[in-house]
C-alpha positions as CSV (number, residue, x, y, z in Angstrom):
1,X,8.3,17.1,-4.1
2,X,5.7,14.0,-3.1
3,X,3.4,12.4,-5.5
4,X,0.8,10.6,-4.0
5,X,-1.5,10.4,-6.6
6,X,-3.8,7.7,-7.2
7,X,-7.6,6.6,-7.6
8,X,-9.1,5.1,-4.5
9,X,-8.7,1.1,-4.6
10,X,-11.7,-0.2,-2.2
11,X,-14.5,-0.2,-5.1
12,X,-15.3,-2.8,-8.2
13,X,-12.6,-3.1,-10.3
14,X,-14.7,-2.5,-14.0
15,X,-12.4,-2.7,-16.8
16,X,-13.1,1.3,-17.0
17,X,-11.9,1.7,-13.3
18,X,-9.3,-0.4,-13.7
19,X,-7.6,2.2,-16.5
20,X,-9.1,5.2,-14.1
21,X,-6.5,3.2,-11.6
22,X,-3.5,3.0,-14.1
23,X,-3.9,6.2,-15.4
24,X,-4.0,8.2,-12.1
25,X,-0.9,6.3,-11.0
26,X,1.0,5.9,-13.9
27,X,-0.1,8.8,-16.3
28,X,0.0,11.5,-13.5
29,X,3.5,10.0,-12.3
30,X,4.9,10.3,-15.9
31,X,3.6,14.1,-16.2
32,X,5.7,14.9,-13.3
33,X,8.5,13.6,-14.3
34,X,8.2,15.3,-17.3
35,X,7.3,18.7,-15.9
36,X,10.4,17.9,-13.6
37,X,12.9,17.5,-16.5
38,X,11.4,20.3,-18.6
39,X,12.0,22.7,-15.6
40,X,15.6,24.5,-15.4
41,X,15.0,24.5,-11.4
42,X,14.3,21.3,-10.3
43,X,13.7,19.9,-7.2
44,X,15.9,18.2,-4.8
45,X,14.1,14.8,-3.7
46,X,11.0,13.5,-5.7
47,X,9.5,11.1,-3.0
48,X,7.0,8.7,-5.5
49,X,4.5,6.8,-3.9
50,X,4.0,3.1,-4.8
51,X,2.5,-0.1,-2.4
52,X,3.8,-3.2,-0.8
53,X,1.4,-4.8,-3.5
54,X,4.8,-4.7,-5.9
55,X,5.8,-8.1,-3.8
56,X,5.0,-11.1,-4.4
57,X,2.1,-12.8,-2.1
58,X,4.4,-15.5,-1.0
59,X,7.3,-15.1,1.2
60,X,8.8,-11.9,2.9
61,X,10.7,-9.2,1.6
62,X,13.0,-5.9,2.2
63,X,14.4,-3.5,0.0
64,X,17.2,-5.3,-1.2
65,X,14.8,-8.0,-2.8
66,X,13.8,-7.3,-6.5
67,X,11.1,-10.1,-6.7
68,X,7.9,-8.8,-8.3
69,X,4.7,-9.9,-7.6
70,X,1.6,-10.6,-10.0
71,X,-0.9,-9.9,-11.1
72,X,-2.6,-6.2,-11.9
73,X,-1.6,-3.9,-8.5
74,X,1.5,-5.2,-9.0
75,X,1.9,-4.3,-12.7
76,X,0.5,-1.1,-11.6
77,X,3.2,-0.5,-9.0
78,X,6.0,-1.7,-11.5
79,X,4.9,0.5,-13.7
80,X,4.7,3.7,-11.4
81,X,7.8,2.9,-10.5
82,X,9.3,2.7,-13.5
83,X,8.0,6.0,-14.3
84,X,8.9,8.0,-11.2
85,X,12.8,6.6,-11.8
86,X,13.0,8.5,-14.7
87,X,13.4,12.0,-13.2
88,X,16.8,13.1,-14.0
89,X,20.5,11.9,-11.8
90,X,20.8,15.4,-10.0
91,X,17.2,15.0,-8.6
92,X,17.3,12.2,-5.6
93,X,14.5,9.6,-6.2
94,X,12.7,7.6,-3.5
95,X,10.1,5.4,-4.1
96,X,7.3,4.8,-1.1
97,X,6.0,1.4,-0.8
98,X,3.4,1.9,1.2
99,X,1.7,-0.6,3.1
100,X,-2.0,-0.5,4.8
101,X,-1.9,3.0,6.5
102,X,-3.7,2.8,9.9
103,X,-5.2,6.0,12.1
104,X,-8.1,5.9,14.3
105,X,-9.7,8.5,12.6
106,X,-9.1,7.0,9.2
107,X,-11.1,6.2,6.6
108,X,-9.5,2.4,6.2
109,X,-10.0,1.4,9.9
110,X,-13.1,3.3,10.6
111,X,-14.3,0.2,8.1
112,X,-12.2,-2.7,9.5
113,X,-13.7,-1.7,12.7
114,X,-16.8,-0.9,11.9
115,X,-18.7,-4.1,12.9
116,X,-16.5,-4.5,15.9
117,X,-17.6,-1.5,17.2
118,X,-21.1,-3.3,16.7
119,X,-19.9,-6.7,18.6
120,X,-19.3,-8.4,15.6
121,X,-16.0,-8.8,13.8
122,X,-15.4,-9.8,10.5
123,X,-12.7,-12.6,9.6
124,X,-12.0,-11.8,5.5
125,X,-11.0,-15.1,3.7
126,X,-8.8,-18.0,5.8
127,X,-7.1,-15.2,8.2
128,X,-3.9,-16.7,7.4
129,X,-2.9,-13.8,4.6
130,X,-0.4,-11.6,5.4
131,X,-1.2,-7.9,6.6
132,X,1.1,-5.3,5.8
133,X,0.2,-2.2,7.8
134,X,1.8,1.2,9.3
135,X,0.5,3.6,11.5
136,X,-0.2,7.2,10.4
137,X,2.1,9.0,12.6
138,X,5.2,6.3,11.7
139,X,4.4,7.3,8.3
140,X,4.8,10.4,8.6
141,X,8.3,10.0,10.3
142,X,9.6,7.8,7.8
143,X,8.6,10.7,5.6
144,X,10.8,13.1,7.3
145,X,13.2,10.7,8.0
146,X,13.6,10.3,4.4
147,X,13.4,14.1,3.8
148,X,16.5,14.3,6.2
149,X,18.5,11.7,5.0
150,X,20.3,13.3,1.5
151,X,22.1,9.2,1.4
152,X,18.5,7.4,1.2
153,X,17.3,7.0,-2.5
154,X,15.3,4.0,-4.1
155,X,12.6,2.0,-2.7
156,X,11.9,2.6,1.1
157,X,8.9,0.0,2.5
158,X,6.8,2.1,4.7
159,X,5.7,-0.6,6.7
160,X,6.0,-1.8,10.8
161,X,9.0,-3.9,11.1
162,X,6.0,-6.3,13.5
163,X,4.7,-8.8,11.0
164,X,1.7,-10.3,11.5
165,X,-1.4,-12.3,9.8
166,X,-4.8,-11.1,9.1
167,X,-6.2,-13.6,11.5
168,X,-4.4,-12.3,14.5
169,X,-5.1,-8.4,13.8
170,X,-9.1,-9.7,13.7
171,X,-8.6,-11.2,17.1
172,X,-7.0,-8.1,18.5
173,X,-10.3,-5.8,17.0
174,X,-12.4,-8.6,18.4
175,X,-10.6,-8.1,22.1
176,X,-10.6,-4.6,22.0
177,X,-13.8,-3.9,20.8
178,X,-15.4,-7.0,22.8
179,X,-17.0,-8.8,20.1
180,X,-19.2,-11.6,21.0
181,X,-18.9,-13.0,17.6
182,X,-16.3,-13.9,15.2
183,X,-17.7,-14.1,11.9
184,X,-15.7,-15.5,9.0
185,X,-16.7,-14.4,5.5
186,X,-14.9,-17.1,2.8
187,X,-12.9,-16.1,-0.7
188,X,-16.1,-16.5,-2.8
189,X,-18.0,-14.1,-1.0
190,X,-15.5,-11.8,-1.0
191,X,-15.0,-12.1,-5.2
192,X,-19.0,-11.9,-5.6
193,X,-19.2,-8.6,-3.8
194,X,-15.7,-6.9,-4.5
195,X,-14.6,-8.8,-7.4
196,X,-11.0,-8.7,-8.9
197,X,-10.4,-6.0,-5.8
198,X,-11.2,-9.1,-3.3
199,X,-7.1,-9.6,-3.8
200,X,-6.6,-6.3,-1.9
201,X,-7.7,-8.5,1.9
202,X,-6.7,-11.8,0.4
203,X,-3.5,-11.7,-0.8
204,X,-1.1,-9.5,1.4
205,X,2.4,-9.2,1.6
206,X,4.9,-9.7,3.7
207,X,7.1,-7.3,4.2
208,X,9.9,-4.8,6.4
209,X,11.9,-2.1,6.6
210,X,15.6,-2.2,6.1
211,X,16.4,0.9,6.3
């Protein structure tokens, strides 16, 4: 079984979206669990999904490190978590921490590379953040390398083992799409127009797979 549940996070954050967020993470992940434990057949593996945003900003981190970030995405992911663990011992529990999922076709970098496909590419914030990200198809074999692996349980980070900052993965967009402009677009603008969900471009994580 794989939840993947969850409200869309790239719109304003209004207190009312914010619970709409929450619950459809952590209300959806709890009815599960309960349906899970209330059923005489239960599954073998519940895979949960939860993000990278669980980390802290600062710093870079595996598995094996139990640092939590702050803030509300990573309350949210704590709490999700916490909820998903509670499926009973004989059911094998893995929780996803998914970072930025990339595919050509997709929805996330049909935007990043929207205006690069126009000559222009955008620079969010100081371009030093770090940017978490995995591509679609290494997803889905971490999935089934998860599937397969009966010894894997616990939090898995579904991101590339390459690390790199925002700043250099604008350069790339900007080289590939042959941008004749770089144009930066600072923190403040960012919060005007996206508000508390500004955090989602301008304060990544850092992390890889140890697994």
């Amino acid at each position: 079984m794989i939840n993947l549940a969850g409200a869309p996070l790239n719109r304003r954050w209004t207190a009312e979206y914010r619970r709409e967020i929450y619950d459809s993470r952590i209300g959806t992940t709890r009815a599960i669990v309960e349906a899970i434990r209330s059923q005489e057949a239960k599954p073998d593996l519940f895979i949960s999904a939860s993000a990278v945003g669980y980390y802290p900003a600062k710093g870079c981190y595996g598995e094996s490190d139990a640092r939590k970030g702050e803030g509300f995405l990573a309350d949210v992911c704590r709490n999700r978590e916490a909820e998903a663990i509670r499926v009973p011992p004989q059911v094998r529990c893995v929780i996803a921490r998914f970072a930025l999922v990339l595919a050509p076709d997709g929805c996330v970098f049909h935007r990043m590379a929207f205006p690069a496909r126009h000559r222009i590419t955008v620079r969010l914030g100081s371009g030093q953040q770090h940017f978490a990200w995995i591509d679609l198809r290494d997803l889905m074999r971490a999935v089934e390398f998860v599937i397969q692996r009966p010894d894997i349980s616990g939090p898995v980070n579904m991101a590339a083992p390459r690390r790199i900052n925002n700043g250099p993965f604008t350069r790339a967009l900007a080289e590939r799409y042959r941008s004749w402009l770089v144009l930066p677009v600072p923190d403040l603008l960012l919060h005007l127009f996206m508000g508390e969900a500004a955090q989602l471009v301008l304060s990544g994580q850092c992390v890889y797979p140890e697994r």
